[in-house]
BALOBA-1460 file (C-alpha; in Angstrom, 3 decimals):
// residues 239
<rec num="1" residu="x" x="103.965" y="136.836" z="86.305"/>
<rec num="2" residu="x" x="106.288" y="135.729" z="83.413"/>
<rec num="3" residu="x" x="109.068" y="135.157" z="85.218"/>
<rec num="4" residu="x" x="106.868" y="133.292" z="87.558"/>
<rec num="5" residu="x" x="105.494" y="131.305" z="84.721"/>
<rec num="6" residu="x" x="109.312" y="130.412" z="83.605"/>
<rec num="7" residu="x" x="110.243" y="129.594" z="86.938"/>
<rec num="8" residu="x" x="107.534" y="126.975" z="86.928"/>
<rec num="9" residu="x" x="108.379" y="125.580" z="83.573"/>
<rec num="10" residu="x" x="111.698" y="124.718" z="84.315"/>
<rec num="11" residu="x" x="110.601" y="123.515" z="87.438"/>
<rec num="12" residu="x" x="108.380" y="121.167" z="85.633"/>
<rec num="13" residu="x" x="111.219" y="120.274" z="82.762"/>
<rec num="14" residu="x" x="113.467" y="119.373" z="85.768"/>
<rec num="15" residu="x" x="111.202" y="116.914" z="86.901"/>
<rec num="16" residu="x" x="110.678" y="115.106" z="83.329"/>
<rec num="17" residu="x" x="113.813" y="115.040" z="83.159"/>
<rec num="18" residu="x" x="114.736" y="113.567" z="86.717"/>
<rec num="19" residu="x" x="111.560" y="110.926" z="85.889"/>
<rec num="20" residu="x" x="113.350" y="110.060" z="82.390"/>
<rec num="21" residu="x" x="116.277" y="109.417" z="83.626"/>
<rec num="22" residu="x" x="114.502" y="107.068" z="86.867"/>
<rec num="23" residu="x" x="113.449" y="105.161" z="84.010"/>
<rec num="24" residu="x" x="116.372" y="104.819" z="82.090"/>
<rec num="25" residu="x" x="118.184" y="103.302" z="84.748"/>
<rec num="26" residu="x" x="115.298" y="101.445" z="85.760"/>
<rec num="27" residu="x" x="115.157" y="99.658" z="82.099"/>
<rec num="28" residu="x" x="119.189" y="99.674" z="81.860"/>
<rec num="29" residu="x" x="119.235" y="97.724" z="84.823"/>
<rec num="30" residu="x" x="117.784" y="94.326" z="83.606"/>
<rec num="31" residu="x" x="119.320" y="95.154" z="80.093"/>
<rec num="32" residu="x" x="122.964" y="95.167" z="81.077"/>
<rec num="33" residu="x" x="122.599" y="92.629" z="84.129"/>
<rec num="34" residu="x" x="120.650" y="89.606" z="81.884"/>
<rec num="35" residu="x" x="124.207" y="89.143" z="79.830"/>
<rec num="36" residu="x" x="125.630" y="89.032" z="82.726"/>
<rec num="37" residu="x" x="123.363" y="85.930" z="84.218"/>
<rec num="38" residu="x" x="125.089" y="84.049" z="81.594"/>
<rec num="39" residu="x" x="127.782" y="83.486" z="83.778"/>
<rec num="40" residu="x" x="127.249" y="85.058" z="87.005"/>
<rec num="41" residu="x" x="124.845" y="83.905" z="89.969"/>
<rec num="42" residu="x" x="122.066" y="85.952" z="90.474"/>
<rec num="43" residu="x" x="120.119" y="86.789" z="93.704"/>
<rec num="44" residu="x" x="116.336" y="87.785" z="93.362"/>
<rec num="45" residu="x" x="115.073" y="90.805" z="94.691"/>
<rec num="46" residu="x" x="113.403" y="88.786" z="97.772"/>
<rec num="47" residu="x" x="116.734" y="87.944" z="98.491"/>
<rec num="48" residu="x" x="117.870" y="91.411" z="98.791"/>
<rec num="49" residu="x" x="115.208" y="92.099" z="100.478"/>
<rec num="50" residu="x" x="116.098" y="89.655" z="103.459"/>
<rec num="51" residu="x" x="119.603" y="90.555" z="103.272"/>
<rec num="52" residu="x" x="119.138" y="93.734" z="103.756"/>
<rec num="53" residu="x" x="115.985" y="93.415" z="106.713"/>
<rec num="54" residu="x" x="118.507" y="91.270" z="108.308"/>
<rec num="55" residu="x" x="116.510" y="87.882" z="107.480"/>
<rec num="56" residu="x" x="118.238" y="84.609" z="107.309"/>
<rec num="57" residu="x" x="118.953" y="83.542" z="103.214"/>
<rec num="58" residu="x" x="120.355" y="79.756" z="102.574"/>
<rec num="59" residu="x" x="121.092" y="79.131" z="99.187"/>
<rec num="60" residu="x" x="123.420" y="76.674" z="97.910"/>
<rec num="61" residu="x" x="123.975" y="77.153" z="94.025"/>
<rec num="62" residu="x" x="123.594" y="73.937" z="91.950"/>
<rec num="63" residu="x" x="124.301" y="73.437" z="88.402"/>
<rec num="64" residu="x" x="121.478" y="72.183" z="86.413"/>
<rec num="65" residu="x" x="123.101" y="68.983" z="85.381"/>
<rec num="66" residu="x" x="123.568" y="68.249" z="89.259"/>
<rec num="67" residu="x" x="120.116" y="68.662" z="90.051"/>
<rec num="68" residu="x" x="117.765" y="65.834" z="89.521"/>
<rec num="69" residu="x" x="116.229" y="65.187" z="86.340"/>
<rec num="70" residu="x" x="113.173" y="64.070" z="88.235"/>
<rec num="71" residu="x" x="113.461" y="67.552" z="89.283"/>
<rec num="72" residu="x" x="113.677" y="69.315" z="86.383"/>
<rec num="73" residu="x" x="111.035" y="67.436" z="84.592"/>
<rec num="74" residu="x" x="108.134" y="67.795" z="87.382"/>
<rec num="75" residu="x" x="108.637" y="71.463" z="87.536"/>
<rec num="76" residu="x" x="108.325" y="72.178" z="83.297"/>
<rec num="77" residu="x" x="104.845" y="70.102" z="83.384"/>
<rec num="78" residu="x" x="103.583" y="71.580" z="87.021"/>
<rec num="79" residu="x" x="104.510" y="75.559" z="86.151"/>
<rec num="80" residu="x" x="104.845" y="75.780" z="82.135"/>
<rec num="81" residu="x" x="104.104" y="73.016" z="80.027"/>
<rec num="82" residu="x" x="105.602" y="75.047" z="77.064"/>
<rec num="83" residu="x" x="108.461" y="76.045" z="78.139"/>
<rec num="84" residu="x" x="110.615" y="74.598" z="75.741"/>
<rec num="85" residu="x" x="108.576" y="75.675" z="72.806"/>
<rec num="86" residu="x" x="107.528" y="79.204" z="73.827"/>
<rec num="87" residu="x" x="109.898" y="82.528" z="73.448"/>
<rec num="88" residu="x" x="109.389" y="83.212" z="76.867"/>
<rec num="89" residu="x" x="105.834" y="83.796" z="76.690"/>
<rec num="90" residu="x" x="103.171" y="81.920" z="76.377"/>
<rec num="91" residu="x" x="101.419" y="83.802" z="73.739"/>
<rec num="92" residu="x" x="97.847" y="81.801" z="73.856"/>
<rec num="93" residu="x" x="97.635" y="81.694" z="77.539"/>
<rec num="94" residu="x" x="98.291" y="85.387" z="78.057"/>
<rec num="95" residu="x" x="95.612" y="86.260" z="75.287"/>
<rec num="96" residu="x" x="93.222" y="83.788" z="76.884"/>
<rec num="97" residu="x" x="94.164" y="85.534" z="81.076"/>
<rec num="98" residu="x" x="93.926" y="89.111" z="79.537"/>
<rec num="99" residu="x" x="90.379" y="88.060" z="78.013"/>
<rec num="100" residu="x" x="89.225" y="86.188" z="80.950"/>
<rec num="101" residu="x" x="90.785" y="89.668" z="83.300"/>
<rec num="102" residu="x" x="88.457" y="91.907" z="80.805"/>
<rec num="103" residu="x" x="85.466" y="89.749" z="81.244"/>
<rec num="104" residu="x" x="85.393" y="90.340" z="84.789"/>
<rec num="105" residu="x" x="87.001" y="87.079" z="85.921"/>
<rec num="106" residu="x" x="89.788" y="86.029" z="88.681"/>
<rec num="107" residu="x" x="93.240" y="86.195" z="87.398"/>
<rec num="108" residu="x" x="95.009" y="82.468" z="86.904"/>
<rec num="109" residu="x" x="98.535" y="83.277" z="86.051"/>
<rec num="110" residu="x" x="99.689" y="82.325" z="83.265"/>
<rec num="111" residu="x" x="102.880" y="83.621" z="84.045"/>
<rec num="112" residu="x" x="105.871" y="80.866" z="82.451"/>
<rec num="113" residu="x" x="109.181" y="80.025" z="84.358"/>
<rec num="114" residu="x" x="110.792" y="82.840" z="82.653"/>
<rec num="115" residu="x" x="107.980" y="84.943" z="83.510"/>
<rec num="116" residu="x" x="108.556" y="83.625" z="86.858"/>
<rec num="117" residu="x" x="112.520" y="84.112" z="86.781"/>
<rec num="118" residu="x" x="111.962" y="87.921" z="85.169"/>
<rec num="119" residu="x" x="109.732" y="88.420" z="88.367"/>
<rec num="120" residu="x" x="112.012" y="87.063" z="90.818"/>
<rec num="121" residu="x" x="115.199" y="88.603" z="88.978"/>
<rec num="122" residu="x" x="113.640" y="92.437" z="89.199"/>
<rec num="123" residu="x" x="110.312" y="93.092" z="90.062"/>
<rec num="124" residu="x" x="108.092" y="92.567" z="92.940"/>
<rec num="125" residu="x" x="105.944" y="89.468" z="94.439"/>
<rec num="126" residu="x" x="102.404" y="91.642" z="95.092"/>
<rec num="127" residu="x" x="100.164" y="90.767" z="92.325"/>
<rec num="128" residu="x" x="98.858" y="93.495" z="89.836"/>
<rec num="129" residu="x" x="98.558" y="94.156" z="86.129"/>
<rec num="130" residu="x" x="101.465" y="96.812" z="85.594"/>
<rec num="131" residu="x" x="103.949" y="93.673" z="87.296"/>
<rec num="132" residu="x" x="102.372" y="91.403" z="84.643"/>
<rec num="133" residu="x" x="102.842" y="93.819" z="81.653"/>
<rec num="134" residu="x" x="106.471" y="94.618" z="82.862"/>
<rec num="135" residu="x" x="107.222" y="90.629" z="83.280"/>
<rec num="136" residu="x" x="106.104" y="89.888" z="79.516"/>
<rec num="137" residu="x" x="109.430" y="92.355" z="77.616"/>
<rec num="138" residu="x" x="111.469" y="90.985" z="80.470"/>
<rec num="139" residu="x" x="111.234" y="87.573" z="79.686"/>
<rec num="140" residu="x" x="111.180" y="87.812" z="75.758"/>
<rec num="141" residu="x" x="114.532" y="89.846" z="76.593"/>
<rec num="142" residu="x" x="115.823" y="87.074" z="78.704"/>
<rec num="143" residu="x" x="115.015" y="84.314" z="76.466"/>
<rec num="144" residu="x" x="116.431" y="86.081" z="73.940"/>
<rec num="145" residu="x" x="119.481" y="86.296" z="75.275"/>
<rec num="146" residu="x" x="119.542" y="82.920" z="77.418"/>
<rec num="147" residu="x" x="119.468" y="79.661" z="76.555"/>
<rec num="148" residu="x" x="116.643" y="77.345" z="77.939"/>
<rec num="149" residu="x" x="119.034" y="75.046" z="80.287"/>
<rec num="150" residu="x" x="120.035" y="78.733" z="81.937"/>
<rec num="151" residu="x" x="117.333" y="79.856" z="82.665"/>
<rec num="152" residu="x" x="116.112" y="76.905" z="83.789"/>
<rec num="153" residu="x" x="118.963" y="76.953" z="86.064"/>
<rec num="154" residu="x" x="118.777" y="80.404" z="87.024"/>
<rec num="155" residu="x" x="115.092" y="80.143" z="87.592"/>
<rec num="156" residu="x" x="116.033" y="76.292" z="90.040"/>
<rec num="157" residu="x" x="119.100" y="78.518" z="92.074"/>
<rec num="158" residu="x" x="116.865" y="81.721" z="92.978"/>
<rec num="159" residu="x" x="112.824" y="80.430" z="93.305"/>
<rec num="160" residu="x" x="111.933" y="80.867" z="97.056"/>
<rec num="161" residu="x" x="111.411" y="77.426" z="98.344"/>
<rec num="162" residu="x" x="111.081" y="77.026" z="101.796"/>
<rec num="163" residu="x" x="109.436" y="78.829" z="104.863"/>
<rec num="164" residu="x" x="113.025" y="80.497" z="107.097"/>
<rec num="165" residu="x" x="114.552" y="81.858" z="103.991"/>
<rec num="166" residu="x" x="115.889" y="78.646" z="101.732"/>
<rec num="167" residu="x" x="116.418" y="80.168" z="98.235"/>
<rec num="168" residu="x" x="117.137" y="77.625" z="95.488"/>
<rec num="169" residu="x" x="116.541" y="73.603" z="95.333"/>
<rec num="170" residu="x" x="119.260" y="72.694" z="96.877"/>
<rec num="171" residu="x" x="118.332" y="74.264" z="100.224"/>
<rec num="172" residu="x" x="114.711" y="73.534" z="99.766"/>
<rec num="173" residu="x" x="115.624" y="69.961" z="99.372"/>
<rec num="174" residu="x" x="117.968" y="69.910" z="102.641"/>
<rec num="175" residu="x" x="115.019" y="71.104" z="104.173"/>
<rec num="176" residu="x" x="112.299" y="69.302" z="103.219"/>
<rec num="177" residu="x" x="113.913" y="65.908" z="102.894"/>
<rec num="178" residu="x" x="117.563" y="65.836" z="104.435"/>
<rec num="179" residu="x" x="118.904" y="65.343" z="101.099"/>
<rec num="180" residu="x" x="120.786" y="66.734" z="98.139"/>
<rec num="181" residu="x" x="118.635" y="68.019" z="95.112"/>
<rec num="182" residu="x" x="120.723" y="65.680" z="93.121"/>
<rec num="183" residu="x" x="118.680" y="62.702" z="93.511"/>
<rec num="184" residu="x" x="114.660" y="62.436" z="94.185"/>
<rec num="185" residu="x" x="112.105" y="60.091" z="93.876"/>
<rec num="186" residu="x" x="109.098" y="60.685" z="91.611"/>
<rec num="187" residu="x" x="107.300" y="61.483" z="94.692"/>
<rec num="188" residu="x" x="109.936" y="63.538" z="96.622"/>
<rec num="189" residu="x" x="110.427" y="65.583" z="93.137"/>
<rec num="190" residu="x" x="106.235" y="66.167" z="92.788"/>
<rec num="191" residu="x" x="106.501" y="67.615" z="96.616"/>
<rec num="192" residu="x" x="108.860" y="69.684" z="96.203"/>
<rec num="193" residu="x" x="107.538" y="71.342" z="92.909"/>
<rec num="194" residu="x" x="104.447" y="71.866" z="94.270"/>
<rec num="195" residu="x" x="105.149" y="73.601" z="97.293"/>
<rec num="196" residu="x" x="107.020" y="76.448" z="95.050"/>
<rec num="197" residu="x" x="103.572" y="78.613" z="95.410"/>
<rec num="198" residu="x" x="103.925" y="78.815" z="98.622"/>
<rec num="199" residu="x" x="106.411" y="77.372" z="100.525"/>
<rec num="200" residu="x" x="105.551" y="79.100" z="104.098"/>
<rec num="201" residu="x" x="102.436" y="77.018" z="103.602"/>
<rec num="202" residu="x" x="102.840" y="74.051" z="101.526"/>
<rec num="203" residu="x" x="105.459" y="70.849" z="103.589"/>
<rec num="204" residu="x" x="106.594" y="68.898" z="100.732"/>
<rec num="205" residu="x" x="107.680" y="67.208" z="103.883"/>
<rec num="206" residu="x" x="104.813" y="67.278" z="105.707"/>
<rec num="207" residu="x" x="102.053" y="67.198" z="102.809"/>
<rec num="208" residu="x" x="98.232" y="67.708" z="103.632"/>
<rec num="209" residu="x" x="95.917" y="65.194" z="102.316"/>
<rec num="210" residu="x" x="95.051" y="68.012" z="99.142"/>
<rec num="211" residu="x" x="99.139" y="68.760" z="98.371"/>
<rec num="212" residu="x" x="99.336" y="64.698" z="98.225"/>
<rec num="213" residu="x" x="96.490" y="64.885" z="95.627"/>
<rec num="214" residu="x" x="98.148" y="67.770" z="93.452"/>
<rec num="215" residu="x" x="101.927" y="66.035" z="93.663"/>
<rec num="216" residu="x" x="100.016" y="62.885" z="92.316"/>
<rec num="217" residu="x" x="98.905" y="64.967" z="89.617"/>
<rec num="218" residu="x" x="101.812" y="66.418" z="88.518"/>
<rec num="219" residu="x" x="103.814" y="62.921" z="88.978"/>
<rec num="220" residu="x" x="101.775" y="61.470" z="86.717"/>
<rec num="221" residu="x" x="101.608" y="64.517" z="84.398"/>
<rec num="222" residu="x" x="105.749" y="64.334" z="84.129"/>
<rec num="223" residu="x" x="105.824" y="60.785" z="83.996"/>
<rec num="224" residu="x" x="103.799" y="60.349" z="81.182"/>
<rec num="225" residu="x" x="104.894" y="63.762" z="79.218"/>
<rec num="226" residu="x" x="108.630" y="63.729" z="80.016"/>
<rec num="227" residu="x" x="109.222" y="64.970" z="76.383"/>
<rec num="228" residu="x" x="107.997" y="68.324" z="76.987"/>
<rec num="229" residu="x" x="111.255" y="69.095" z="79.474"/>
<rec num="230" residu="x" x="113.527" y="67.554" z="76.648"/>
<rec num="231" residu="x" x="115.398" y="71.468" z="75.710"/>
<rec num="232" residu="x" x="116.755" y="71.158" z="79.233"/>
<rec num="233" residu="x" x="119.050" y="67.353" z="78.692"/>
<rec num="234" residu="x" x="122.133" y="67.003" z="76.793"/>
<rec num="235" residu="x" x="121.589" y="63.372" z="76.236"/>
<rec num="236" residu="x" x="118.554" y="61.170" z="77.784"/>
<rec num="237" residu="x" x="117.054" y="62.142" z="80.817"/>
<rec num="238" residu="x" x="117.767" y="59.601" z="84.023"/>
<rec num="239" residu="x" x="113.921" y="58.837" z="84.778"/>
């Protein structure tokens, strides 16, 4: 029976010890590979995901001072009106989900861009609370160790943004509009920023009488609080 009980033991301590390890590889991962975003082009895990199922992926990597500063500016005041003040996270907003989550009520989000870009980067697109508490130390990490204007352009080159696999602005311009991501209208930027929910549904293209009404929104929102994007121009803005 001892040597049963023994056998079982170290049966056990094997497993711990497999599981550690999972998870020190698991947290290595985003630890050595965030440095390496400083330089390198990422793909997100939806990416990898295609690639490997054999699904088409278009993406055609843009700096951030090519991209339009239309662009830029529409997506800070549609998806994270603090980004360029928060350390990744928006502190108030979280406290303010996590209360309203407690309470009984729907989840809203309140997930910033590098929220977003930690998501897209290494974790998964189903929504749940353990993929919300591991996105919150992933982005403090990768605002730590990125500046604003990279992640920003990180977060611009990987977002899913179109419905046949178009990764990135640049392709989800081409195929909404025809045109480079280096240039939009007010309107054509709004569109576009709006259908990064869900761009299987949402036709920045094509835009259904309630998308219309949320791109006005958010025009107006980024016309009239173009400040709030300022962290992400070297000099002024071309508005």
């Amino acid at each position: 029976m001892a040597g049963k009980a023994k056998g079982r033991a170290r049966g056990i301590g094997a497993w711990l010890r497999l599981g550690l390890l999972a998870v020190a590889v698991i947290v290595a991962i985003p630890l050595v590979l965030v440095p390496v975003y400083w330089v390198a082009p990422p793909v997100s895990t939806l990416m990898v995901s295609r690639y490997v199922t054999g699904q088409p992926v278009t993406r055609i990597w843009r700096d951030l001072d090519e991209i339009s500063d239309r662009l830029k500016t529409s997506v800070v005041l549609s998806e994270d009106g603090q980004f360029c003040r928060h350390d990744g996270v928006d502190i108030a907003a979280l406290r303010a989900e996590i209360e309203d989550y407690l309470a009984g009520g729907e989840a809203r989000g309140a997930s910033t861009i590098t929220m977003q870009l930690a998501r897209n980067l290494f974790l998964w697109n189903s929504r749940s609370m353990v993929r919300k508490a591991l996105e919150v130390p992933l982005a403090a990490y990768i605002d730590f160790v990125l500046p604003k204007r990279r992640i920003m352009e990180l977060y611009l080159n990987i977002a899913e943004w179109g419905p046949n696999g178009e990764f990135g602005v640049e392709a989800g311009a081409q195929a909404a509009f025809g045109k480079s991501a280096t240039a939009f209208t007010w309107r054509e930027a709004a569109l576009l920023t709006v259908a990064l929910p869900n761009p299987h549904v949402r036709r920045p293209s094509n835009p259904t009488a309630g998308l219309g009404r949320v791109a006005s929104i958010v025009e107006a929102r980024a016309r009239q609080f173009s400040w709030q994007a300022a962290c992400l121009f070297i000099g002024p803005p071309d508005l």
